[in-house]
N, CA, C and O atoms as a Maestro MAE file, in Angstrom:
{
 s_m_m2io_version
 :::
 2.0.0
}

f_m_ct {
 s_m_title
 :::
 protein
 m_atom[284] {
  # First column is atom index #
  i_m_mmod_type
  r_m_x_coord
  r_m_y_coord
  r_m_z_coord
  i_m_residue_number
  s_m_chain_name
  s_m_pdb_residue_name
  s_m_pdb_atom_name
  i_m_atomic_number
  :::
  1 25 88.858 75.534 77.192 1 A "UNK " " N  " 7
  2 3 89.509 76.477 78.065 1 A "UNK " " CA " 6
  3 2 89.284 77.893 77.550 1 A "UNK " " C  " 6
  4 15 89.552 78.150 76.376 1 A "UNK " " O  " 8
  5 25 88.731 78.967 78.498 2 A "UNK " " N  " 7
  6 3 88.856 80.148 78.049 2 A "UNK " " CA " 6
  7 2 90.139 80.524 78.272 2 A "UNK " " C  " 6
  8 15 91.046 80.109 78.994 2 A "UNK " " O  " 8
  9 25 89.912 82.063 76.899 3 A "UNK " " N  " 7
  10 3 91.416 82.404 76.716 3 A "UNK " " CA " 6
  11 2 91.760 83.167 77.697 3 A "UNK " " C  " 6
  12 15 90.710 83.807 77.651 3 A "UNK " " O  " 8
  13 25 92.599 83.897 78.965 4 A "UNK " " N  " 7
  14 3 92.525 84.729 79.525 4 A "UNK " " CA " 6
  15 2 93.598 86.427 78.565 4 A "UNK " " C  " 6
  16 15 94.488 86.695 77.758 4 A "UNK " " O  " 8
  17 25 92.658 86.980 79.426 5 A "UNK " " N  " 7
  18 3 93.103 88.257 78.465 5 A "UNK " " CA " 6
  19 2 94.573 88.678 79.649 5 A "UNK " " C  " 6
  20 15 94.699 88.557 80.867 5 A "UNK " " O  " 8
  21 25 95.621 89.274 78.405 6 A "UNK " " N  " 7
  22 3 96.738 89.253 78.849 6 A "UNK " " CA " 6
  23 2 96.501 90.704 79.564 6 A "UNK " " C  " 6
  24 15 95.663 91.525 79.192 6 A "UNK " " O  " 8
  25 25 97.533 90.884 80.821 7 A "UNK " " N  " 7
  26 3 97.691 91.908 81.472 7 A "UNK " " CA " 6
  27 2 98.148 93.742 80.356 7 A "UNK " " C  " 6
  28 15 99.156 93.669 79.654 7 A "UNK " " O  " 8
  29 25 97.844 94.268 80.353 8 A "UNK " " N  " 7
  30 3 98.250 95.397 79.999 8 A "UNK " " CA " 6
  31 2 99.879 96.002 80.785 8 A "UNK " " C  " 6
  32 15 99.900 96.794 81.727 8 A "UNK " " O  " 8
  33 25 100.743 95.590 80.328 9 A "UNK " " N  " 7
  34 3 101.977 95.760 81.334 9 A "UNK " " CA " 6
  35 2 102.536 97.567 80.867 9 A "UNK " " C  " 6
  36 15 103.340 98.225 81.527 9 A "UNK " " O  " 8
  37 25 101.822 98.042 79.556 10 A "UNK " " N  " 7
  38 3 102.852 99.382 78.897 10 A "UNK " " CA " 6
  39 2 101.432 100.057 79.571 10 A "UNK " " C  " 6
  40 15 100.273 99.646 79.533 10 A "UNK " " O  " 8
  41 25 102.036 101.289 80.211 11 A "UNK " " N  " 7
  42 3 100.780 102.737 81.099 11 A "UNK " " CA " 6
  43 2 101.712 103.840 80.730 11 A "UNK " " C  " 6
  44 15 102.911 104.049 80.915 11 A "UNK " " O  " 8
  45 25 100.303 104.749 79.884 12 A "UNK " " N  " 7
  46 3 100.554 106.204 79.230 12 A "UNK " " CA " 6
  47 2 101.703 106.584 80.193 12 A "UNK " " C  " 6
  48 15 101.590 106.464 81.413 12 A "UNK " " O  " 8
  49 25 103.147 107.189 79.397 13 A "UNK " " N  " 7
  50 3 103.757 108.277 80.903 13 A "UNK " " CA " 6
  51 2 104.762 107.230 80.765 13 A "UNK " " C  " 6
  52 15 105.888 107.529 81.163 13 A "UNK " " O  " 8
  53 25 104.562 105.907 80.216 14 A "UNK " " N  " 7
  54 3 105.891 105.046 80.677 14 A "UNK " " CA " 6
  55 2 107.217 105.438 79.626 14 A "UNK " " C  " 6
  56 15 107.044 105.563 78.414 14 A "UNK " " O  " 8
  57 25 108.243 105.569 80.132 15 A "UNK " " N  " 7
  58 3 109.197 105.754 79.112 15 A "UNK " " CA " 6
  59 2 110.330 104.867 78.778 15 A "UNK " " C  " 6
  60 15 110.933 104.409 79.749 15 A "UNK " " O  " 8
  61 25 110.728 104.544 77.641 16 A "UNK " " N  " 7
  62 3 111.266 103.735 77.567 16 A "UNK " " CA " 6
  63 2 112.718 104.003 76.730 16 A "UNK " " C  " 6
  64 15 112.755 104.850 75.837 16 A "UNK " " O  " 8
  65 25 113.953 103.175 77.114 17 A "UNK " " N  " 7
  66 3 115.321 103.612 76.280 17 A "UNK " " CA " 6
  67 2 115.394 102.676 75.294 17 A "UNK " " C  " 6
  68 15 115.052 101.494 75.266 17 A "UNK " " O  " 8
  69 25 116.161 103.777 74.067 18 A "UNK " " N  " 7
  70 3 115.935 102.747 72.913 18 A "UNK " " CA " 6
  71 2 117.403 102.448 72.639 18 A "UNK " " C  " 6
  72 15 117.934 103.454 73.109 18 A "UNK " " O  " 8
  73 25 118.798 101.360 71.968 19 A "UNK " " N  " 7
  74 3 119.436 101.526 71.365 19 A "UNK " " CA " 6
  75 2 119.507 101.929 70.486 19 A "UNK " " C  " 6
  76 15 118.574 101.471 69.827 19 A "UNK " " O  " 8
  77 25 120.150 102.687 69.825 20 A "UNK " " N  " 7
  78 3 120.360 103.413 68.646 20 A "UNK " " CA " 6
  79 2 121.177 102.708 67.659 20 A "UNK " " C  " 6
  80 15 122.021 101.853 67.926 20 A "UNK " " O  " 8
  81 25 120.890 103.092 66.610 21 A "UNK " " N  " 7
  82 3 121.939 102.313 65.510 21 A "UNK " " CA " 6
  83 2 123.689 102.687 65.663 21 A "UNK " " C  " 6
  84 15 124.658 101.982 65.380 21 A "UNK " " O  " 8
  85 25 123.641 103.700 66.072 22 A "UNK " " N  " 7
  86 3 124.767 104.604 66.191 22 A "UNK " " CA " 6
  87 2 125.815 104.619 67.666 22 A "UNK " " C  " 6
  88 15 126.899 105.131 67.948 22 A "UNK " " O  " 8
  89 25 124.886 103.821 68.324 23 A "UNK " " N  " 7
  90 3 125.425 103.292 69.600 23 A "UNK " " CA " 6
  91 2 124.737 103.910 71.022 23 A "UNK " " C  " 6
  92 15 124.776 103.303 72.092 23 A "UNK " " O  " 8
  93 25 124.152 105.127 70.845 24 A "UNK " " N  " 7
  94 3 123.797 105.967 71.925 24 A "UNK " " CA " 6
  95 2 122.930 105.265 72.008 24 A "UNK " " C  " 6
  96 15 122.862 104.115 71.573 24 A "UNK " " O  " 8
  97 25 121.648 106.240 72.945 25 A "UNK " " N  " 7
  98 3 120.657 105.969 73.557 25 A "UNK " " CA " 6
  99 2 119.567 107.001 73.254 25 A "UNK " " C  " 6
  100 15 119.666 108.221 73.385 25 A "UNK " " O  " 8
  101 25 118.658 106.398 72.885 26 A "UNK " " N  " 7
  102 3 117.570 107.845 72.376 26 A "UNK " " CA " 6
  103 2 116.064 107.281 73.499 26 A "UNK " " C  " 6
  104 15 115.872 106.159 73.969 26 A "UNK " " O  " 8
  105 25 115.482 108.138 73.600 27 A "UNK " " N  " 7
  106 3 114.177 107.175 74.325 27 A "UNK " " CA " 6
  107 2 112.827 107.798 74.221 27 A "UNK " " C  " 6
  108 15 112.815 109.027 74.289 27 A "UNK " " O  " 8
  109 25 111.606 107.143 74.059 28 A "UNK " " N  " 7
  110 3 109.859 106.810 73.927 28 A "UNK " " CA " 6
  111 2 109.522 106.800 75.021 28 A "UNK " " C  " 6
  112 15 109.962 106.188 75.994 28 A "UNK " " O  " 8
  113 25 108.136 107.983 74.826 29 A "UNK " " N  " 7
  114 3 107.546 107.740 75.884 29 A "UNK " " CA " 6
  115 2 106.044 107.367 75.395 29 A "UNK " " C  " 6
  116 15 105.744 107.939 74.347 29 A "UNK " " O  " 8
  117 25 104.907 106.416 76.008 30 A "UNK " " N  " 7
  118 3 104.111 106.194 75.961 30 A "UNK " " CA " 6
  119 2 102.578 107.400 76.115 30 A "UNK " " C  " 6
  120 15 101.976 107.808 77.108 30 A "UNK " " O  " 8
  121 25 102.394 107.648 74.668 31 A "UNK " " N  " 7
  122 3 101.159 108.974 75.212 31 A "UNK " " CA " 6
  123 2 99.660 108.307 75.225 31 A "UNK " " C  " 6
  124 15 98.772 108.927 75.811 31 A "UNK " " O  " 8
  125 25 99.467 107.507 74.821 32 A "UNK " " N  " 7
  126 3 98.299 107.366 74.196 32 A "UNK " " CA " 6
  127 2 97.820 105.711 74.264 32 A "UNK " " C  " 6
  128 15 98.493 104.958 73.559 32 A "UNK " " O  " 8
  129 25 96.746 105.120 75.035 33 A "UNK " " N  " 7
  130 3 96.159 103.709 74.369 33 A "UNK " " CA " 6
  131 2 94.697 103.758 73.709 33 A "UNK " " C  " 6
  132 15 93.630 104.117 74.209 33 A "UNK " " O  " 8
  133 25 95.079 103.142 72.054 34 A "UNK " " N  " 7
  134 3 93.219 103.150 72.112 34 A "UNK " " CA " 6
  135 2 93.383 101.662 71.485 34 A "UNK " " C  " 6
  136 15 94.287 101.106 70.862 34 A "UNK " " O  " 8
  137 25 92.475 101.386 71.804 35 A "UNK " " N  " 7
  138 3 92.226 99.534 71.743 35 A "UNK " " CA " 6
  139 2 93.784 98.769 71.713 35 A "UNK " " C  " 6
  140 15 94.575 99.074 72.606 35 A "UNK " " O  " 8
  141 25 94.068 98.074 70.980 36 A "UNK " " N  " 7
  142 3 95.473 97.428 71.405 36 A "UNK " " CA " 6
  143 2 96.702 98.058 70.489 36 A "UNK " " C  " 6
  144 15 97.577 97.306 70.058 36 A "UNK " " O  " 8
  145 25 96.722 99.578 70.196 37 A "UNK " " N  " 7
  146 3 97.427 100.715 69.781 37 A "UNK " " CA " 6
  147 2 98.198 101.339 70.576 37 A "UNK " " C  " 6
  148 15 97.633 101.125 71.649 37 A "UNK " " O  " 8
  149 25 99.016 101.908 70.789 38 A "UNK " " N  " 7
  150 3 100.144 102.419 71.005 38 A "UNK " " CA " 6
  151 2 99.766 103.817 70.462 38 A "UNK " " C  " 6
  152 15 99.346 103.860 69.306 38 A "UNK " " O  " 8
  153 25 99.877 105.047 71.219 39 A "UNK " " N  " 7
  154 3 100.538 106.302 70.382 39 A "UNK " " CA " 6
  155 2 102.002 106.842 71.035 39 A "UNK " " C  " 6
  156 15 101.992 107.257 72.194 39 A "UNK " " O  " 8
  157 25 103.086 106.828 70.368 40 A "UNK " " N  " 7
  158 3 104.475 107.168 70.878 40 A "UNK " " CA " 6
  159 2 104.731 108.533 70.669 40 A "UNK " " C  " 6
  160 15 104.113 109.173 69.818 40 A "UNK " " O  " 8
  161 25 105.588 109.015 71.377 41 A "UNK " " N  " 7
  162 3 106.291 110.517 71.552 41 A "UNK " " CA " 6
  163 2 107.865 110.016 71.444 41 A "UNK " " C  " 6
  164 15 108.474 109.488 72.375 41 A "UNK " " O  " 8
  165 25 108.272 110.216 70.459 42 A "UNK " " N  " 7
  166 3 109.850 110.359 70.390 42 A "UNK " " CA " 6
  167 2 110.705 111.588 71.307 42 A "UNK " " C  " 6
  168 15 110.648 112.748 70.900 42 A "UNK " " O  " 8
  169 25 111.250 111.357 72.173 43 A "UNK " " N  " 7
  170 3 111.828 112.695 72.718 43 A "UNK " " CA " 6
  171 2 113.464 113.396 72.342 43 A "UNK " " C  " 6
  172 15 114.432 112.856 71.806 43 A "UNK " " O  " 8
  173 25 113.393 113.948 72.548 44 A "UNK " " N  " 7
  174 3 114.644 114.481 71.663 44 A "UNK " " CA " 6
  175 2 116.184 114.178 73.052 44 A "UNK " " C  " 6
  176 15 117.100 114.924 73.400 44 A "UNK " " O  " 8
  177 25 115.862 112.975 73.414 45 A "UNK " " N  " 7
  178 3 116.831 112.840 74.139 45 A "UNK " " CA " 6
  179 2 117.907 111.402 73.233 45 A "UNK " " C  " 6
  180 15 117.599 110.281 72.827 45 A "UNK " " O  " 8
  181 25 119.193 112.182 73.235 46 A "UNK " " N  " 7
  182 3 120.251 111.014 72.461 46 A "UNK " " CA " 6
  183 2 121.383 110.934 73.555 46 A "UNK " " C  " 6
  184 15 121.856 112.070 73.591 46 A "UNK " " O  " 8
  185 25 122.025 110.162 74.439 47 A "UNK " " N  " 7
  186 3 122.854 110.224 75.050 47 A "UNK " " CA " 6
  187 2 123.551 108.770 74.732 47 A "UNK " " C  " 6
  188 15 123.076 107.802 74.138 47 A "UNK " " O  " 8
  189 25 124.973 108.974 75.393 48 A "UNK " " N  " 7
  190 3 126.169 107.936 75.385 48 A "UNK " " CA " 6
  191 2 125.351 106.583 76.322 48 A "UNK " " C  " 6
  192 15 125.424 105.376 76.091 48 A "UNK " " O  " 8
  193 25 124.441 107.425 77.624 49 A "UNK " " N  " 7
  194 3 124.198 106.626 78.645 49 A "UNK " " CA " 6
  195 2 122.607 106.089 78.638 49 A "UNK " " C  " 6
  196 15 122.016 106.576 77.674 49 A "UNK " " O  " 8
  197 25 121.872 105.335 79.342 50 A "UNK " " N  " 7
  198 3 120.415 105.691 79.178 50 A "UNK " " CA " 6
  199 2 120.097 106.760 80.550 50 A "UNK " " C  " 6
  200 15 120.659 106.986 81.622 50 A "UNK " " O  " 8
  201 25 118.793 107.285 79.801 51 A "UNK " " N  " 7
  202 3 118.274 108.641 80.372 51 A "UNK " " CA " 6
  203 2 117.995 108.115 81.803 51 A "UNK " " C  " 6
  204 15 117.644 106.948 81.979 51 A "UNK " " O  " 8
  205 25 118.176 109.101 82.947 52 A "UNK " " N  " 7
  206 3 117.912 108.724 84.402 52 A "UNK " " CA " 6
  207 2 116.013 109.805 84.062 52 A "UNK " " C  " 6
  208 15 115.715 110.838 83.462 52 A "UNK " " O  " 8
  209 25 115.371 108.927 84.736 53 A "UNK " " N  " 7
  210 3 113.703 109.041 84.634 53 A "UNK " " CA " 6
  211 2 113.647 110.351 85.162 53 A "UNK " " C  " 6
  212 15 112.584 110.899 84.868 53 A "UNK " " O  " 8
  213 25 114.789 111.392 86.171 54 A "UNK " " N  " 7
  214 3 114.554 112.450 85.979 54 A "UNK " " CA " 6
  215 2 115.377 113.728 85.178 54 A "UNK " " C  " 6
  216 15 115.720 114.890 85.391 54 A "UNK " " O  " 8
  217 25 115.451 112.625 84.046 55 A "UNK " " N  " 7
  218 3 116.029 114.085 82.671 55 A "UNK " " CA " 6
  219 2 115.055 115.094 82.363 55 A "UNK " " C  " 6
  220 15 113.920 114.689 82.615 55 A "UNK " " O  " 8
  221 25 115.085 116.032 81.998 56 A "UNK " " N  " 7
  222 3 114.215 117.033 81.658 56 A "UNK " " CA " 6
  223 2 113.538 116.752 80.416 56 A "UNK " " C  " 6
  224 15 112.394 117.171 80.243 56 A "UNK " " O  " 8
  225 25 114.169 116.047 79.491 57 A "UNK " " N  " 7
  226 3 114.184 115.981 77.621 57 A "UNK " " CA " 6
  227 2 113.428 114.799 77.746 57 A "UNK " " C  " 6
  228 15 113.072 114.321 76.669 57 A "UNK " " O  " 8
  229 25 113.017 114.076 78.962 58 A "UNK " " N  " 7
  230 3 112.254 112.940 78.540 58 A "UNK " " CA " 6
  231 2 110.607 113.527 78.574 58 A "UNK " " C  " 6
  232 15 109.766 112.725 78.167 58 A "UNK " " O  " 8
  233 25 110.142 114.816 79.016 59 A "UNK " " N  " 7
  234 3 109.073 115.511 79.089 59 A "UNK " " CA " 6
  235 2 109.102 115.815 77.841 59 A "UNK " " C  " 6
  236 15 107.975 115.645 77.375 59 A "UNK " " O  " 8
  237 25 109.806 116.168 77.093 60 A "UNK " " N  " 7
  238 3 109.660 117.061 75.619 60 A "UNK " " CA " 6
  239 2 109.431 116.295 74.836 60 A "UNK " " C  " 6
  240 15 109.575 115.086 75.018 60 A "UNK " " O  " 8
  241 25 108.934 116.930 73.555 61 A "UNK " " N  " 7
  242 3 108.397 116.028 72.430 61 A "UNK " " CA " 6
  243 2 109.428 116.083 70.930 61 A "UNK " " C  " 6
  244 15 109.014 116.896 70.102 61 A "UNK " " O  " 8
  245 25 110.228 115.594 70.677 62 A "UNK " " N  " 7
  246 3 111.131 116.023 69.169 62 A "UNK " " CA " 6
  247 2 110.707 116.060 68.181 62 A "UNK " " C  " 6
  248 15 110.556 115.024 67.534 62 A "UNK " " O  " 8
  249 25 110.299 117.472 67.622 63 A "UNK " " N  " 7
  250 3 109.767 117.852 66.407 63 A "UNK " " CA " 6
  251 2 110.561 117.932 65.454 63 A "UNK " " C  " 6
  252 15 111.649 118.485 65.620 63 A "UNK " " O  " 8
  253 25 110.159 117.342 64.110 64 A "UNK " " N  " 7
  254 3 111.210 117.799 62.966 64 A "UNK " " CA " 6
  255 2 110.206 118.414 62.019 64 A "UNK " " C  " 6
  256 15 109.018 118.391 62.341 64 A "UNK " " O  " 8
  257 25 110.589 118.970 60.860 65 A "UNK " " N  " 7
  258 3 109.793 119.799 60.155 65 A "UNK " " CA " 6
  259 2 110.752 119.194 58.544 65 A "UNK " " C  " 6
  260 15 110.879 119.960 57.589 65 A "UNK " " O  " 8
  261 25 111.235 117.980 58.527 66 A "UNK " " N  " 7
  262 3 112.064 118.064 57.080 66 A "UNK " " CA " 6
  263 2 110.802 117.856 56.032 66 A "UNK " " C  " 6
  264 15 111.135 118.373 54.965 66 A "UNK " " O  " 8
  265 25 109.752 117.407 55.962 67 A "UNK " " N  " 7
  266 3 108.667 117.014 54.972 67 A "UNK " " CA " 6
  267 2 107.987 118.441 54.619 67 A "UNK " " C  " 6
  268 15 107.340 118.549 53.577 67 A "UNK " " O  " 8
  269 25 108.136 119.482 55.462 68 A "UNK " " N  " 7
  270 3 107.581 121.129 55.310 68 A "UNK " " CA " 6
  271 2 108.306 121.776 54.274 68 A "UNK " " C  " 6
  272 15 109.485 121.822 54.626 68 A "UNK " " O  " 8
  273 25 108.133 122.342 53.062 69 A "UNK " " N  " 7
  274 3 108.945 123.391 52.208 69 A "UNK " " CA " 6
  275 2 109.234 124.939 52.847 69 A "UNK " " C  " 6
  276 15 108.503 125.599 53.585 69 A "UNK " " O  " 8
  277 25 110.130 125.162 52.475 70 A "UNK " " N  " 7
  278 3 110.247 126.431 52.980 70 A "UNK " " CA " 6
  279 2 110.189 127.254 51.657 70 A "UNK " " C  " 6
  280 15 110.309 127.001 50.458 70 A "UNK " " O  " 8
  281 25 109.929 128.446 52.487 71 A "UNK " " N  " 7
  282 3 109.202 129.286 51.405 71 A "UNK " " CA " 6
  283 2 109.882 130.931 51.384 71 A "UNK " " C  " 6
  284 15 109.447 131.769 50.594 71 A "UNK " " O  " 8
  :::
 }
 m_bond[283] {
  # First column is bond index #
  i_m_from
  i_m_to
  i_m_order
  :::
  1 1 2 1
  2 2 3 1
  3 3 4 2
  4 3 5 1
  5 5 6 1
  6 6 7 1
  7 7 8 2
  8 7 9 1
  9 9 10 1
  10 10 11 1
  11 11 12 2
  12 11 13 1
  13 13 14 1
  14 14 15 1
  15 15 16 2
  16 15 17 1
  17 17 18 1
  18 18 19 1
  19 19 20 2
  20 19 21 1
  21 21 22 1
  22 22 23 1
  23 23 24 2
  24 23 25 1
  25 25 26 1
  26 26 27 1
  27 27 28 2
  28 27 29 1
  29 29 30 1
  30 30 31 1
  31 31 32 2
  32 31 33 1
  33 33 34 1
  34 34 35 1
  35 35 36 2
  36 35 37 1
  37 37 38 1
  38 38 39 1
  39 39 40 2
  40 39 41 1
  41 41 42 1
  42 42 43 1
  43 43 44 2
  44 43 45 1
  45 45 46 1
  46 46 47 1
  47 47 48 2
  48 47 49 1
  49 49 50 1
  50 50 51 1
  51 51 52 2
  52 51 53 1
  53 53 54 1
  54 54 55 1
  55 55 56 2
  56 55 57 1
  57 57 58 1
  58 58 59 1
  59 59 60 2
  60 59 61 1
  61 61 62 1
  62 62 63 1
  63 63 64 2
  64 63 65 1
  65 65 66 1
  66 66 67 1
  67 67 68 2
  68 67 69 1
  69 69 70 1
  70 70 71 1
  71 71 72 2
  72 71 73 1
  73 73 74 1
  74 74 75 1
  75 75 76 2
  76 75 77 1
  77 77 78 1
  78 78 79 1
  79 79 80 2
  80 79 81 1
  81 81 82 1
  82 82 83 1
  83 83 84 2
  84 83 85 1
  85 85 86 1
  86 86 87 1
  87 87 88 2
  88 87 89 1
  89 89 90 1
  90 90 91 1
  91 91 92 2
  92 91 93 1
  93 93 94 1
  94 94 95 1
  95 95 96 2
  96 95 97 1
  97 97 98 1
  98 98 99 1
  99 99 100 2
  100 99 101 1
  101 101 102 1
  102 102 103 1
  103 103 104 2
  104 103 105 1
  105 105 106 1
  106 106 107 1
  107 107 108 2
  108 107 109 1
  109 109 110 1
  110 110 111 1
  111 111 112 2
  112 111 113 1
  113 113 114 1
  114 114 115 1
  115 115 116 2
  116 115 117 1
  117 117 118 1
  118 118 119 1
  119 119 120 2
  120 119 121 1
  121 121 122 1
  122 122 123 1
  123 123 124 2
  124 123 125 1
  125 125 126 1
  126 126 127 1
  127 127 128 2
  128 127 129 1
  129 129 130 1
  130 130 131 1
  131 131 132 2
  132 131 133 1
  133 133 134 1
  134 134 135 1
  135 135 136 2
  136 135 137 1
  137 137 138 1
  138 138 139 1
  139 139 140 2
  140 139 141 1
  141 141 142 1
  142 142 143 1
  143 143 144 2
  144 143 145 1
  145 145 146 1
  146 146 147 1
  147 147 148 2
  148 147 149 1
  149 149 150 1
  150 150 151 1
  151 151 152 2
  152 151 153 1
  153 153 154 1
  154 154 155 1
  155 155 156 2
  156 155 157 1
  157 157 158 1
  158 158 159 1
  159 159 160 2
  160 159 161 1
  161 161 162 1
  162 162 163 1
  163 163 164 2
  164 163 165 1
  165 165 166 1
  166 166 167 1
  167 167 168 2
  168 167 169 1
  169 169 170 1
  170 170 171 1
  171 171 172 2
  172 171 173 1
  173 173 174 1
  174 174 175 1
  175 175 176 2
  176 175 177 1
  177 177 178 1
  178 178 179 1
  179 179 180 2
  180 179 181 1
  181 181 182 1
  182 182 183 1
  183 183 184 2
  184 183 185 1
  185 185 186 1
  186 186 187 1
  187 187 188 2
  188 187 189 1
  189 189 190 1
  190 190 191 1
  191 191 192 2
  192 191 193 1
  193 193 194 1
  194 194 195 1
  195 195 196 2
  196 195 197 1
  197 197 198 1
  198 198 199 1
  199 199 200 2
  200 199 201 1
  201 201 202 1
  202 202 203 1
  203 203 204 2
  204 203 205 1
  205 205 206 1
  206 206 207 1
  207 207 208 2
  208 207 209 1
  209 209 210 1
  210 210 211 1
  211 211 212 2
  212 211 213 1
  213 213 214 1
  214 214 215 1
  215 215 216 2
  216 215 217 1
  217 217 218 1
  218 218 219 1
  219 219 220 2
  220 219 221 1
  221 221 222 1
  222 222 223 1
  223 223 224 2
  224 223 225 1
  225 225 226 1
  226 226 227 1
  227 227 228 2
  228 227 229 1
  229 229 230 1
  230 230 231 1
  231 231 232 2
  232 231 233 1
  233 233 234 1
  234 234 235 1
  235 235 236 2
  236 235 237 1
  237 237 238 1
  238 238 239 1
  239 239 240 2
  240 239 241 1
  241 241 242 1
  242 242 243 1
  243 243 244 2
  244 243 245 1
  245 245 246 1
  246 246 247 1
  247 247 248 2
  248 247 249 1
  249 249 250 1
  250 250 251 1
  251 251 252 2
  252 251 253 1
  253 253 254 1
  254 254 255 1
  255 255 256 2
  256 255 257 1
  257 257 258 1
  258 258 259 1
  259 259 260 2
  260 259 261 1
  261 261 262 1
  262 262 263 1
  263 263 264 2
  264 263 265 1
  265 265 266 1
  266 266 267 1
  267 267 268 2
  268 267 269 1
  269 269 270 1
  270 270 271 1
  271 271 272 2
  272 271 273 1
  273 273 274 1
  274 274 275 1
  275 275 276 2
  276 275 277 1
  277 277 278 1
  278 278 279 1
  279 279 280 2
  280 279 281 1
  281 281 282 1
  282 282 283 1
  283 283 284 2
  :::
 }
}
């Protein structure tokens, strides 16, 4: 029997809600596929609720800078 190759169900743009340890809701969005890789965008969205697909903060990208020295 050949193997059939599984459907690709995750498309760049998809976003997804995460539970949080803390109880909220933080959520990923999908930027990137190269071979069977993943590249993620953490967005700087944390809410009580999960994000409605038209929040603004699910476009943005959450940058932190703690590994940078300041000078």
């Amino acid at each position: 029997m050949a193997k059939e190759k599984a459907k690709n169900i995750v498309s760049n743009g998809d976003v997804f809600a995460v539970n949080l340890p803390n109880g909220k809701y933080g959520a990923i969005r999908i930027a990137d596929q190269i071979d069977n890789s993943y590249l993620i965008i953490t967005t700087p969205y944390i809410g009580t609720e999960k994000p409605s697909i038209e929040n603004e903060l699910l476009v943005d990208v959450l940058l932190e800078n703690r590994f940078f020295g300041v000078s």
